[in-house]
C-alpha positions, -999 to +999 in steps of 0.1 A: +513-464+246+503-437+269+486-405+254+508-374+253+499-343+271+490-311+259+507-287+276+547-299+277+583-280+282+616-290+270+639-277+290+671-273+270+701-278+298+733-278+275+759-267+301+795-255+297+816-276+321+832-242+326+804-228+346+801-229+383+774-239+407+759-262+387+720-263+402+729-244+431+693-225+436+674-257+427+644-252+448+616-281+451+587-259+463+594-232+434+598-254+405+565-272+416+550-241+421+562-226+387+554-254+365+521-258+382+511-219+378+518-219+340+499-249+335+527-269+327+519-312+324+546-325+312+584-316+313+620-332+299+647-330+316+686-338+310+703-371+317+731-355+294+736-328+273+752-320+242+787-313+262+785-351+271+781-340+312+754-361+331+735-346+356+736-376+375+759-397+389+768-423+360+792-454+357+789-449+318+799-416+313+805-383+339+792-362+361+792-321+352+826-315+370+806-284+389+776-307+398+776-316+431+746-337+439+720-357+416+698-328+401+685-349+375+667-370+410+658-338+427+640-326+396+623-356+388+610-362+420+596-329+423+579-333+392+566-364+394+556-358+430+534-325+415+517-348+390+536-337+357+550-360+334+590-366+329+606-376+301+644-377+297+667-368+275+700-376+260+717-359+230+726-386+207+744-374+178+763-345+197+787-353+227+818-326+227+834-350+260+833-384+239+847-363+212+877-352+234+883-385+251+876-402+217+884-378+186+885-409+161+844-411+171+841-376+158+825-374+123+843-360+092+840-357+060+853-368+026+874-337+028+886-345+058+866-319+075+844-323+108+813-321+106+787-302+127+786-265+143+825-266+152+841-279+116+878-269+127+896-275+155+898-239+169+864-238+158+844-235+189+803-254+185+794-289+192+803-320+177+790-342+155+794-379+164+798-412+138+775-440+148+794-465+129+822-459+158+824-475+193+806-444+201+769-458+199+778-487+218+783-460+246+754-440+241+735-471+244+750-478+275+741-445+285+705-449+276+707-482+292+722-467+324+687-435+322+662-461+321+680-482+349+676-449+371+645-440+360+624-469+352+592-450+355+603-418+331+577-409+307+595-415+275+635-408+262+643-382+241+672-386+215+684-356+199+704-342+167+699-377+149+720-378+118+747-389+101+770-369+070+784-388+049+809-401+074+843-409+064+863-414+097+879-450+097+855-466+111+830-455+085+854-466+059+859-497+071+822-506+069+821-490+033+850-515+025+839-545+039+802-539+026+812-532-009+808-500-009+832-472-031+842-443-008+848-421-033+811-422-046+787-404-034+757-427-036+779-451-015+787-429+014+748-418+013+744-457+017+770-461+042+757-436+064+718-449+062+730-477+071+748-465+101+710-444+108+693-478+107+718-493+130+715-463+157+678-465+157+678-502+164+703-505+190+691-474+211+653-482+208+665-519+221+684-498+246+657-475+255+632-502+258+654-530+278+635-524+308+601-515+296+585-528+261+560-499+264+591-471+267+579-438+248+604-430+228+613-403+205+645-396+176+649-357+169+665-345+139+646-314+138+621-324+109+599-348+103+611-367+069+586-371+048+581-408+028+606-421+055+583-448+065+614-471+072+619-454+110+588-451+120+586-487+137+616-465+159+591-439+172+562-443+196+551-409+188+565-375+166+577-347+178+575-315+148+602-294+161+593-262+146+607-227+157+588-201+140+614-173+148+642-198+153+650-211+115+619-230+105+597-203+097+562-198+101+554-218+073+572-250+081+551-260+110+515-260+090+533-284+061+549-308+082+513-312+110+491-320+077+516-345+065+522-357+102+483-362+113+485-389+080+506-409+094+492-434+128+509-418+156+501-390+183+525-359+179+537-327+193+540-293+182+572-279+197+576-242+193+601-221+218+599-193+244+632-176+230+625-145+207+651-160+185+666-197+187+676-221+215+694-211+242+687-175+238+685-160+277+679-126+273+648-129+250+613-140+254+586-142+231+559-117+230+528-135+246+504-132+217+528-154+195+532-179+215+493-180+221+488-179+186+515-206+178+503-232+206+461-224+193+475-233+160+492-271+171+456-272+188+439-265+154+464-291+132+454-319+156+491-315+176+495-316+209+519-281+225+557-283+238+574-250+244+614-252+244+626-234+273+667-238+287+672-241+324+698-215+340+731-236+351+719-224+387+694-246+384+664-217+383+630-214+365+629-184+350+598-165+363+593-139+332+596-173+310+567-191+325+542-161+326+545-160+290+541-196+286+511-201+312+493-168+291+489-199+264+492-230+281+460-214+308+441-211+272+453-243+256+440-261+293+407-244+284+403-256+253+415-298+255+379-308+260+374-301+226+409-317+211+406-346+228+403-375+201+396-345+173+396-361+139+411-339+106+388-333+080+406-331+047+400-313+011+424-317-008+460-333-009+492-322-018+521-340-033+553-329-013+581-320-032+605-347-006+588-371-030+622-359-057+638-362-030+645-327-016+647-332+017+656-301+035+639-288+064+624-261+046+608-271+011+598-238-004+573-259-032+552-271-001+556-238+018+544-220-014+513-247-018+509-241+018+503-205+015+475-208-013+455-234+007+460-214+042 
């Protein structure tokens, strides 16, 4: 499997199909030259986003409807041509257009509710897809149809993986025909890892039908830990980790030592927002994003800084002189983390081990406190 890079963007590029000009200031010579001054080695960019709109021309699913040419190509090229990795990525377990075309694929709950940011249907936020509907079958084609295009791509990313307890009728028909009671709980918490195990199989297949040696990485914003069962899914981990975003600064320290255990290579991925994804108008001060990329250097991670593309297709200038102020340092200093081996002292038993699985375990961020 190749070995990750140190210094990587992922450029969020969730797009309302209600926004015109998709890409228009795409520029070759100013992306390379962006990237290239802020040390960038590595970027992902969108096959699809969590609308459902390709930035491509598909067969599978569609085109942004204010796309007019293949920017996912133009960016690529220019990347690849600058000597910077690119990875692609689909979202997975969001698709707002399949949910539209297809509103039976759309998760609910045993209250009938949906599931996800937009939980009524004047509700605006994205939505929250079953995998035990025809709707992974698609996304697989969709994967399918990425690495068909882009054979040489640097890995696939596949994000917001999870499933809720699904009780559309498709989830209810498996429960039924697997002997499994709707109405209790441990069966729909059955019912839906079940559903988990068949989306990881059928999109790593899918992500790897070209290439056996296909990086390829499932986000669901946390590293679960005892969850040993997926792991054969996942050619490295990704510890998505927004200090000033939701996670915390004491999330990220927890989930590296429990990561660095396990026999994989694996990203810190920190943002450039002040506050969460998506966030335009705010950038992170320059010293915390220093200090948060020297830290992934110190738990043995290799750095990704989340960053979202303007529709118009733009780098943002302000946004990369903030990130190259630490990826300039973290280039300095990859001599030294190259192959670097923890040393460890003493172990900690997480409390996921009862079962509390949340993102944020406030046992371990407590015992992570006293040891740091």
């Amino acid at each position: 499997m190749p070995t990750l890079r140190f210094r990587q963007i992922h450029l969020d590029f969730h797009t309302s199909p209600h926004i015109p000009a998709i890409g228009a200031k795409f520029d070759k010579k100013k992306w390379q030259d962006t990237l290239q001054a802020a040390a960038v080695d590595s970027i992902t960019l969108f096959s699809k986003c969590h609308h459902g709109w390709s930035y491509h021309p598909t067969t599978v699913g569609k085109i942004h409807p204010h796309l007019s040419f293949d920017l996912l190509r133009k960016q690529y090229d220019a990347t690849k041509e600058a000597g910077i990795n690119a990875p692609v990525y689909l979202s997975a377990g969001v698709d707002n257009l399949a949910s539209y075309e297809h509103p039976e694929w759309r998760e609910v709950n045993k209250d009938g509710a949906y599931t996800g940011w937009g939980k009524r249907t004047l509700q605006a936020g994205f939505h929250m897809m079953d995998f035990h509907s025809p709707y992974l079958e698609y996304l697989c084609e969709q994967i399918r149809e990425a690495v068909r295009l882009f054979p040489d791509c640097d890995g696939i990313f596949l994000d917001i993986i999870s499933q809720w307890e699904s009780c559309t009728r498709w989830s209810l028909e498996f429960m039924k025909a697997n002997g499994l009671d709707p109405l209790k709980e441990e069966d729909r918490k059955e019912s839906s890892r079940l559903a988990l195990e068949k989306y990881y199989r059928l999109t790593t297949e899918a992500a790897k039908s070209l290439r056996a040696d296909m990086p390829i990485f499932h986000n669901g914003g946390h590293i679960p830990r005892g969850r040993h069962d997926i792991l054969p899914y996942f050619s490295h981990l990704e510890l998505e980790s927004l200090p000033t975003g939701g996670w915390g600064y004491d999330h990220f320290p927890t989930s590296a030592k429990y990561t660095c255990n396990l026999p994989f290579e694996f990203l810190g991925m920190t943002g450039k927002f002040h506050t969460t994804w998506g966030e335009f108008g705010g950038y992170k001060h320059p010293n915390a994003l220093r200090y948060e990329c020297a830290a992934m250097l110190a738990y043995g991670a290799k750095c990704s800084v989340g960053d979202q593309l303007h529709p118009s297709g733009e780098l943002d200038p302000s946004t990369y002189e903030v990130i190259g102020a630490a990826y300039r340092e973290v280039r300095d200093k990859e001599p030294w983390c190259r192959d670097a081996k923890q040393v460890f002292d003493i172990a900690v038993l997480s409390s996921e081990s009862e079962n509390h699985n949340d993102r944020n375990n406030w046992p371990d961020d407590g015992a992570g406190r006293v040891l740091l």
